[in-house]
C-alpha positions as CSV (number, residue, x, y, z in Angstrom):
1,X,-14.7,-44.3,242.4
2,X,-15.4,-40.4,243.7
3,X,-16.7,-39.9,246.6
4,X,-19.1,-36.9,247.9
5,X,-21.4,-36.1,251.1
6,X,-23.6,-39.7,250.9
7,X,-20.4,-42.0,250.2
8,X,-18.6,-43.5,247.5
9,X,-20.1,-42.5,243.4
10,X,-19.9,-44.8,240.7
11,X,-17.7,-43.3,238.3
12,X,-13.8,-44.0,237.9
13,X,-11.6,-40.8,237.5
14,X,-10.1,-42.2,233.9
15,X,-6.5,-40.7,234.7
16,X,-7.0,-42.0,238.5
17,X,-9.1,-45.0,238.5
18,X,-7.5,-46.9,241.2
19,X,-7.8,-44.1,243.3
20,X,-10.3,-42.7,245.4
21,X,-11.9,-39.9,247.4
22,X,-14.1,-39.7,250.6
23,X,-15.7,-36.5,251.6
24,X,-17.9,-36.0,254.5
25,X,-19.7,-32.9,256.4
26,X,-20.3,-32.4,260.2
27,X,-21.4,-30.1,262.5
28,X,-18.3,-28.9,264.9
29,X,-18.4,-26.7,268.3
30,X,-15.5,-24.6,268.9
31,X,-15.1,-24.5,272.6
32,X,-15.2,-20.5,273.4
33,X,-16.3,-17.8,271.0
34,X,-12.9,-16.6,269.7
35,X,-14.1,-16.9,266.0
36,X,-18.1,-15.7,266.7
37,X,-19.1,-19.2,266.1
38,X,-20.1,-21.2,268.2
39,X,-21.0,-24.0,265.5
40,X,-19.6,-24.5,262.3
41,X,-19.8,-26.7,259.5
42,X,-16.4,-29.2,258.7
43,X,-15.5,-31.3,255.7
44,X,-13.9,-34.2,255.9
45,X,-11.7,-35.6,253.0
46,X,-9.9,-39.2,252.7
47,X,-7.8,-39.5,249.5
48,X,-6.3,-42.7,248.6
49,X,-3.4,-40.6,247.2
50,X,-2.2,-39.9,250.5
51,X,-3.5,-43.1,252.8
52,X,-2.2,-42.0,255.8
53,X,-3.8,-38.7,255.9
54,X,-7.4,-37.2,256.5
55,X,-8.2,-33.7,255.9
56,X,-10.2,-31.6,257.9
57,X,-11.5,-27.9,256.7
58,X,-13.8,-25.4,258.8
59,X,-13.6,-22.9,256.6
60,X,-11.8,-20.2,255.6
61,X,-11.6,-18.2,258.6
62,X,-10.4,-21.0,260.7
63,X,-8.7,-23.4,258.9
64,X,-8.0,-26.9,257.3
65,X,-5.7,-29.9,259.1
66,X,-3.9,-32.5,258.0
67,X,-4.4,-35.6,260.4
68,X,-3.2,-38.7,260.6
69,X,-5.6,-41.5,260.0
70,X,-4.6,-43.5,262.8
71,X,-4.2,-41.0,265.0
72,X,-7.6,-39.9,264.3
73,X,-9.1,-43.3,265.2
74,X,-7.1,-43.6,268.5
75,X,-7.9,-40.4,269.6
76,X,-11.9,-41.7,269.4
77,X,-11.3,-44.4,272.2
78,X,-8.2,-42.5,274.3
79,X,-6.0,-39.4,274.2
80,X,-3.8,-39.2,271.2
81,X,-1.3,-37.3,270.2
82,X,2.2,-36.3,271.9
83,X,2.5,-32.7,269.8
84,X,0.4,-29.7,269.6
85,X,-2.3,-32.0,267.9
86,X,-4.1,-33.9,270.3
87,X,-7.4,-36.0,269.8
88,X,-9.2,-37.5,273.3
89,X,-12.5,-38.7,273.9
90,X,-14.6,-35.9,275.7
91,X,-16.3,-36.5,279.0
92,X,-19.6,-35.9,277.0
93,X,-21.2,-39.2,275.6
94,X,-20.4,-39.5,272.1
95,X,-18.4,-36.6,271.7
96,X,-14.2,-36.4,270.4
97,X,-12.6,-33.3,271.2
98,X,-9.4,-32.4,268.6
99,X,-6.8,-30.0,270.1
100,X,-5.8,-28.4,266.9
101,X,-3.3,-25.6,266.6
102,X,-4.4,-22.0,264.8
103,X,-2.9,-18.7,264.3
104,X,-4.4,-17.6,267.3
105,X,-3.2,-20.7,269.6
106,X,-5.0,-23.5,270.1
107,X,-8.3,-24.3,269.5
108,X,-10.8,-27.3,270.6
109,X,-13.4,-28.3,268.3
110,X,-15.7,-30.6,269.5
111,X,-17.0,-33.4,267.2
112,X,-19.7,-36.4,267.3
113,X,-17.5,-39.6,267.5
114,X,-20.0,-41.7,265.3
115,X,-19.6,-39.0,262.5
116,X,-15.9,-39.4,262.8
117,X,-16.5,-43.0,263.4
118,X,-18.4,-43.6,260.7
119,X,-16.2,-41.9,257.9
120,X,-13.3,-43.8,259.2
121,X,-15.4,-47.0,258.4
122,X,-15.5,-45.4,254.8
123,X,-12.0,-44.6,254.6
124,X,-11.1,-48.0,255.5
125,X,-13.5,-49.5,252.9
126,X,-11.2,-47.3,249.9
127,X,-7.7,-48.8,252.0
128,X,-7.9,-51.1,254.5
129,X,-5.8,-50.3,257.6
130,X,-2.2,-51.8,257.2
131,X,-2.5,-51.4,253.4
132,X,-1.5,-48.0,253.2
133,X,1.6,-48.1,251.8
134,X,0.5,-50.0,248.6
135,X,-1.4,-47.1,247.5
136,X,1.6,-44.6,247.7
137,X,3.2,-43.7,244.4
138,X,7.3,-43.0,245.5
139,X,8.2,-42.1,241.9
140,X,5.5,-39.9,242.2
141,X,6.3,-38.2,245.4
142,X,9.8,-38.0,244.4
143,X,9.5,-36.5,241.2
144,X,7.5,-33.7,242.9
145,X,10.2,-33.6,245.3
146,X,12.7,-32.8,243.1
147,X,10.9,-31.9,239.9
């Protein structure tokens, strides 16, 4: 099963068929003008390849993440996230605010929880929460490791 901006596409990847990817688009503010934007479009990825992880890209000339999953769903209800990523509820209805560090120091990005919300519900459809370790290939991991 592939996955693209509506959801989840019939279609197993024949090398990869237990696996699965997740991708979703959303409209982010960045807080400040330090990038000319004031709006910018974001891709969201879940791959069942690496469970614990979603990936978040705003292009280019600002830059992708790597976020923990459940850090990412925490961060919707209260402030997550003891290092220089940080995910808290904003004082805006329906609104997540990510603290995410760039080459020019941190930057806020501003997000509609029930987009986030909702591709965590599709994420957790592909692995449910607490089954993430299943899906991780070790002899795979390691043989890139030291391959």
């Amino acid at each position: 099963m592939h996955g693209s901006a509506n959801g989840p596409v019939d279609g197993p990847d024949p090398e990869q068929a237990q696996h699965a990817v997740y991708h979703r688009h959303a409209l982010v503010r960045i807080s400040g003008h330090l990038f000319g934007l004031s709006q910018v479009s974001a891709s969201l990825k879940y791959d069942s390849r690496d469970p614990y992880a979603v990936t978040m890209c705003f292009g280019a000339e600002i830059g992708r993440w790597r976020l923990g999953r459940e850090l990412l769903a925490a961060g919707l209800f209260l402030a997550a996230g003891p290092g220089k990523v940080r995910i808290r509820p904003s004082t805006e209805p329906d609104r997540t605010l990510l603290d995410l560090p760039t080459s020019r120091g941190t930057r806020e990005f501003d997000c509609d929880t029930i987009d986030l919300a909702d591709f965590l519900t599709e994420t957790y459809k592909i692995v449910p929460p607490g089954d993430e370790a299943a899906w991780l290939d070790i002899d795979g991991l390691l043989g890139e490791l030291l391959g």
